[in-house]
C-alpha positions as CSV (number, residue, x, y, z in Angstrom):
1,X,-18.6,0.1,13.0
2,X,-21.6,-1.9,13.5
3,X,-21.9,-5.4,11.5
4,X,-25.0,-4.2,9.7
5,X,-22.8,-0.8,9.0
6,X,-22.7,0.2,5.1
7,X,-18.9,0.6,4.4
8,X,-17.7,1.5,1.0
9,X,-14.2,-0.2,0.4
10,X,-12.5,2.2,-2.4
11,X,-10.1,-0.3,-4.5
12,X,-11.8,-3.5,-3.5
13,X,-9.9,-5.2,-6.6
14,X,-7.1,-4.1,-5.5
15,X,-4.3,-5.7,-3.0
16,X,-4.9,-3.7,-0.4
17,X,-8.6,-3.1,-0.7
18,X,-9.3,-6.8,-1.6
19,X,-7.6,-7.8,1.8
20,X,-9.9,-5.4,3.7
21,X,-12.5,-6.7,2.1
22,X,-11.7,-10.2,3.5
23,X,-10.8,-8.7,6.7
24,X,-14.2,-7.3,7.3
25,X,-16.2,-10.2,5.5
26,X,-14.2,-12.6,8.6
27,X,-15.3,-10.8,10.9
28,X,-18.9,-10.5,10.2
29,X,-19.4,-7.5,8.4
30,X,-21.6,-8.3,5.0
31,X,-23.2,-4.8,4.1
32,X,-20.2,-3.8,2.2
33,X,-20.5,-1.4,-0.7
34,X,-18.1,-1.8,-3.9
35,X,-17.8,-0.3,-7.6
36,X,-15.3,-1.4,-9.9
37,X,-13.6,1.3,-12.0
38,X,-15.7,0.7,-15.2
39,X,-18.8,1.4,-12.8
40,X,-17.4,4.3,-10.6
41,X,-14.7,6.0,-12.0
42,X,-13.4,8.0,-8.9
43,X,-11.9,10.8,-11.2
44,X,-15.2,11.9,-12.3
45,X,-16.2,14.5,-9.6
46,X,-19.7,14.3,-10.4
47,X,-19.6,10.2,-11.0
48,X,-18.8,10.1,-7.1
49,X,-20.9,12.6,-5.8
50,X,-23.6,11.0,-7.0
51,X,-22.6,7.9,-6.1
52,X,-22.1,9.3,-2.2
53,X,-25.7,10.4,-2.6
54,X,-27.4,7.6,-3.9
55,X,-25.8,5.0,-1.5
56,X,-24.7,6.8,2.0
57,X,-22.0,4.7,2.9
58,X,-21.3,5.1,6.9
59,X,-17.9,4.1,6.6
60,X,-15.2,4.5,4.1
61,X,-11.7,2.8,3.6
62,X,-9.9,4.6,0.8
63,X,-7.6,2.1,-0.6
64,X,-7.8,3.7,-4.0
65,X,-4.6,4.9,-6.1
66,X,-2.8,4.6,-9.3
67,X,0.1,2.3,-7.6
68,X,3.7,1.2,-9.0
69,X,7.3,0.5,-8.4
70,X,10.3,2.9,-8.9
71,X,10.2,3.1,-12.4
72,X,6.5,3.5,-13.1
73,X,6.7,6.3,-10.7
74,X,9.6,7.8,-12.4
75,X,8.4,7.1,-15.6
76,X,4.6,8.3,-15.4
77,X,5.1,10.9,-12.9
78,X,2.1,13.4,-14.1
79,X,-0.3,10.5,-14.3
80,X,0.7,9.4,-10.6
81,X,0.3,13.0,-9.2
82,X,-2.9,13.5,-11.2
83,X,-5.1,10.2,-10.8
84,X,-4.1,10.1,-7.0
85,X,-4.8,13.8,-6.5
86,X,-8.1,13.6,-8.0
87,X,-9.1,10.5,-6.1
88,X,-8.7,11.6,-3.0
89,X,-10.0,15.1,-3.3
90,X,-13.6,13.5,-5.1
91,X,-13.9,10.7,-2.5
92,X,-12.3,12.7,0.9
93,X,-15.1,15.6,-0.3
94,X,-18.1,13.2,-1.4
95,X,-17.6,11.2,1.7
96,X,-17.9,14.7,3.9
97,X,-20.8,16.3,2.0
98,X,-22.7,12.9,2.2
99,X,-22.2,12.6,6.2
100,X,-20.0,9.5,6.7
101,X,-19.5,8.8,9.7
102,X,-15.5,8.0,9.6
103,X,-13.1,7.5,6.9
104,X,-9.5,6.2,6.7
105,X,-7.3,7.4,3.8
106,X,-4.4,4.7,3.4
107,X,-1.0,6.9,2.2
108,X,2.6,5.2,1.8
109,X,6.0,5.1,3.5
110,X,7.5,6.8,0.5
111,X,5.6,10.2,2.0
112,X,9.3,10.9,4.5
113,X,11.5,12.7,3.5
114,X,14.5,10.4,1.6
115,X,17.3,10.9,4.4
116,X,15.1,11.7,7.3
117,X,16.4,9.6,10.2
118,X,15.3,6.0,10.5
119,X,13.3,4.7,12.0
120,X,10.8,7.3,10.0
121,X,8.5,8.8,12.9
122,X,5.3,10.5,12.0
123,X,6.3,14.1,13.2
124,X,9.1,13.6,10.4
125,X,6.8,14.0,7.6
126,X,7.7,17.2,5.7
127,X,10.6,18.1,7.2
128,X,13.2,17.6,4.1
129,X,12.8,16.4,0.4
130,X,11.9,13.8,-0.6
131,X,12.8,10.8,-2.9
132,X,12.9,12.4,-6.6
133,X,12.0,9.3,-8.4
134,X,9.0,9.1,-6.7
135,X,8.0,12.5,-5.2
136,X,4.6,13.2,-7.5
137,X,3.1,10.3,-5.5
138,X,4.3,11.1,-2.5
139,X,3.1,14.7,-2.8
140,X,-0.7,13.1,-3.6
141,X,-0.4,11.0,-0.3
142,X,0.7,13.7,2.2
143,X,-2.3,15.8,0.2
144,X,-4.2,13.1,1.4
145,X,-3.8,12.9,4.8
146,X,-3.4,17.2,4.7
147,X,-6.7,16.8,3.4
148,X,-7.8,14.1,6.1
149,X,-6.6,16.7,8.9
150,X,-8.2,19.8,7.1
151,X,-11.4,18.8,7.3
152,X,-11.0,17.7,10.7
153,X,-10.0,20.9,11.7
154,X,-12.6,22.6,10.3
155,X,-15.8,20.5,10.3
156,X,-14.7,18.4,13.4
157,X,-15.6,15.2,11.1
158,X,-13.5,11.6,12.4
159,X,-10.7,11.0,9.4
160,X,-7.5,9.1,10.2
161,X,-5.0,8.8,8.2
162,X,-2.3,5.6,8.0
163,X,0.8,5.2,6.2
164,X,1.4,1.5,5.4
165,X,5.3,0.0,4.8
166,X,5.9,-1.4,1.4
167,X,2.9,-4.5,1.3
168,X,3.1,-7.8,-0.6
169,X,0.1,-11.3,-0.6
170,X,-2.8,-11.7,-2.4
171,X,-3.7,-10.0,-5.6
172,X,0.0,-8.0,-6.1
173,X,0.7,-7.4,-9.2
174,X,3.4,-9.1,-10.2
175,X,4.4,-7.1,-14.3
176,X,8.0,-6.9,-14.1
177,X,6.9,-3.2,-16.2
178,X,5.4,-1.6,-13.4
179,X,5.4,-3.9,-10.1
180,X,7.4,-3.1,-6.5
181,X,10.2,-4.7,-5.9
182,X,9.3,-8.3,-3.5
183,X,6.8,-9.4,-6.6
184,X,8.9,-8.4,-9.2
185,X,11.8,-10.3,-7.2
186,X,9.1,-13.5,-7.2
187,X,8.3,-13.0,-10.4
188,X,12.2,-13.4,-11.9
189,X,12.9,-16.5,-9.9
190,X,9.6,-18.1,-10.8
191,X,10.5,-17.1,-14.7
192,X,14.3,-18.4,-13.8
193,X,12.8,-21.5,-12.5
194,X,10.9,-22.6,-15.2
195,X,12.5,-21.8,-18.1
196,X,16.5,-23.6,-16.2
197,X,17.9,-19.7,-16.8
198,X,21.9,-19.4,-15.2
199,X,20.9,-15.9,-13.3
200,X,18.7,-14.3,-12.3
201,X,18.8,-9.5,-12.7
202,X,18.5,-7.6,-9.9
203,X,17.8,-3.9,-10.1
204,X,20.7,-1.4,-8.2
205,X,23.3,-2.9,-5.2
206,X,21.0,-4.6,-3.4
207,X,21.8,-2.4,-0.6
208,X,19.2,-0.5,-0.1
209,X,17.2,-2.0,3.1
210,X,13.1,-1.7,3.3
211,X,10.6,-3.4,5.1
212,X,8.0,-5.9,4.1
213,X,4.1,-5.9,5.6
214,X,1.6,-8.7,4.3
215,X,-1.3,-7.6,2.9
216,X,-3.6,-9.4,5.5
217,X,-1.8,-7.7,7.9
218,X,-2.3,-4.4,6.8
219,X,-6.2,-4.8,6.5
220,X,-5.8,-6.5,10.0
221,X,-4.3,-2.7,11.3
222,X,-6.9,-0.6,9.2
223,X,-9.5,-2.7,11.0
224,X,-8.1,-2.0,14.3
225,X,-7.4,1.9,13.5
226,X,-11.0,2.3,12.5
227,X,-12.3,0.3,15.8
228,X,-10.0,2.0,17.7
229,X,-8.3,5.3,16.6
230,X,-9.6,8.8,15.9
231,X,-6.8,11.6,16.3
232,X,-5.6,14.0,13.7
233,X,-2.1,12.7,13.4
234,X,-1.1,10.0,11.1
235,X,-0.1,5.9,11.5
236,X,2.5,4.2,10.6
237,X,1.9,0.5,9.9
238,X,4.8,-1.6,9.5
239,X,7.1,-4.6,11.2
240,X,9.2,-2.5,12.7
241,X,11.8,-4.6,10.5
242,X,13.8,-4.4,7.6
243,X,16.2,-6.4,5.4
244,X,18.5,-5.4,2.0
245,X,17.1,-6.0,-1.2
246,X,20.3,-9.0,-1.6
247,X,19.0,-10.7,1.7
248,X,15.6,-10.5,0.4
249,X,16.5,-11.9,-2.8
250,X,18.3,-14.7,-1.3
251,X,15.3,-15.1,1.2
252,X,13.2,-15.7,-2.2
253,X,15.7,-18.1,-4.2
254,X,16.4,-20.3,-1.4
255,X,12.0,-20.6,-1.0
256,X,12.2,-21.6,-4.5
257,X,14.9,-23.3,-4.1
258,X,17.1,-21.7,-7.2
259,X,20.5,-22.7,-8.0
260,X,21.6,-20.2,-10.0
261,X,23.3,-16.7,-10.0
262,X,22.4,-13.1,-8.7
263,X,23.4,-10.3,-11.2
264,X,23.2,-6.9,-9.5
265,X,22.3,-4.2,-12.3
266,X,24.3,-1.0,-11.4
267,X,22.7,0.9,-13.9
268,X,19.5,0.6,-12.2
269,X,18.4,3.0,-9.4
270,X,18.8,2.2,-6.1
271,X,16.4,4.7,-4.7
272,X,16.1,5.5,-1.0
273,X,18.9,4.0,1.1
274,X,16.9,2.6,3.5
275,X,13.1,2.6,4.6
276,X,12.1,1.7,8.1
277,X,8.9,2.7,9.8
278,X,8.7,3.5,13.3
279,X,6.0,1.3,14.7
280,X,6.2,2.6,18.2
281,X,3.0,4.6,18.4
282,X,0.9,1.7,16.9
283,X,2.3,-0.8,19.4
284,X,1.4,1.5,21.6
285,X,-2.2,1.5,20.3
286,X,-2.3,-2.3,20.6
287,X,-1.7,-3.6,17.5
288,X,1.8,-6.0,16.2
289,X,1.6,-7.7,12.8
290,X,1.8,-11.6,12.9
291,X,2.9,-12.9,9.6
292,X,6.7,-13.0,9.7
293,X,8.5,-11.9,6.2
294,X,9.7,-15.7,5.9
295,X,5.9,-17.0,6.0
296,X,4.7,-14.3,3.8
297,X,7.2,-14.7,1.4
298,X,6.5,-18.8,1.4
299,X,3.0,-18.4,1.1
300,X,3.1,-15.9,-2.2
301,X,5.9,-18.4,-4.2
302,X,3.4,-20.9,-3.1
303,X,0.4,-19.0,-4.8
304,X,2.5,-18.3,-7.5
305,X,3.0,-21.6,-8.6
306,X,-0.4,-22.4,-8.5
307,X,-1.3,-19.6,-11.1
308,X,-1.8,-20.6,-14.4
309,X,-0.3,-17.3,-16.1
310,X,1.1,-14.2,-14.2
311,X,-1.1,-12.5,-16.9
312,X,-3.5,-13.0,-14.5
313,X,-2.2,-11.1,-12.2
């Protein structure tokens, strides 16, 4: 990518694609191309194909998707294979019959199979089932990257494909309805903080172990992979380090410095028994994140108490 480059950032309102959006505005790239959802619903074949037309990006970063945590998966499972499906198949195919010259589709950890060994390689991918509470989305994201590697085969075109760790920073979304776990953690103890509540609820055992990426980070890695990467096979961007959902509950009342109780809901899923990315092949490429979970996690309890609602948000 040049600095004068077009580059259409899919999701530029979202976490992820807002924090690509400041990635490549810090480094000098201003000829960036964005639609919100009210002007460019990605759905609509023919709304995109047009759009692809009309503008000729160069470049395209699809952070796009219909996102949520464990329940919202489970809960709206047709709506999370459907909207991502679609997505990906209008933008992947608009972006190919308008010659861009590179794209990078951004799946999700959740993609492995739920008791592949850990840490989850890339070559892992589809070689058991996957996590029922959340397999329509992960069938949209390997889709995705199939996609990604089926038009490479065939029309020689530059797609990569990454698959990011569980993310948190800027711009989460933080509804205890339908966010993942770290900002709905946040958002209980800032609740629990300011209305003097004895506990605070914590979905499942706490067991389960995952990893945390900041956002920045991420956009940090897509910046590199699309500098620096073009192969057929997938990325996996994470820390290379995990921590159980009681540690990381802890890590987050003692930033807010809570006093009261943890109540572990049994009831509540668990989900996969543990997460971890193998990070070896990125390394490898020449890329480590920077932000450390305990900085991360400082600075989002630090923008949360500066919010004036978490309806915001």
């Amino acid at each position: 990518m040049q600095k004068n480059s077009k580059i259409f950032v899919a999701g530029h309102r979202g976490m992820v694609g807002s924090a690509i959006v400041r990635k490549l505005q810090s480094e000098g790239f201003n000829n960036n191309l964005f639609r919100t959802s009210k002007e460019l619903d990605l759905r609509n074949q023919r709304d995109v194909a047009d759009f692809f037309n009309q503008e000729k990006p160069e470049y395209v970063f699809l952070a796009a998707a219909k996102v949520g945590g464990i329940v919202a998966n489970n809960t709206y499972r047709a709506d999370f294979i459907y909207e991502n499906l679609i997505i990906e198949c209008n933008v992947i195919k608009s972006a190919f019959d308008s010659g861009v010259k590179k794209l990078l589709f951004l799946g999700s950890s959740c993609i492995y199979p739920k008791m592949a060994p850990q840490p989850l390689k890339e070559e892992y991918l589809l070689t058991g089932p996957l996590e029922p509470t959340n397999e329509p989305y992960a069938l949209a994201k390997i889709a995705g990257l199939k996609m990604c590697e089926a038009f490479r085969d065939q029309y020689g075109v530059d797609y990569i494909s990454a698959m990011p760790t569980n993310l948190y920073g800027p711009n989460d979304n933080y509804d205890l309805k339908n966010s993942h776990v770290l900002p709905a953690l946040v958002r209980k103890f800032y609740d629990a903080m300011e209305n003097n509540l004895p506990s605070v609820e914590i979905w499942g055992t706490g067991s389960p172990r995952r990893e945390f990426l900041h956002v920045d980070d991420l956009a940090d890695a897509c910046f590199f992979l699309m500098q620096n990467y073009s192969d057929r096979s997938t990325v996996n961007i994470g820390t290379g380090e995990d921590i159980s959902i009681k540690e990381l509950a802890m890590l987050i009342m003692e930033t807010f410095g809570y006093k009261g109780q943890l109540n572990f809901d049994t009831t509540k899923p668990d989900g996969t028994p543990r997460k971890l990315l193998s990070v070896d092949k990125l390394h490898q490429l020449g890329w480590k994140h920077s932000i450390s979970l305990e900085q991360g996690v400082a600075s989002v309890c630090n923008e949360v108490k500066s919010m004036e609602s978490f309806l915001e948000r």
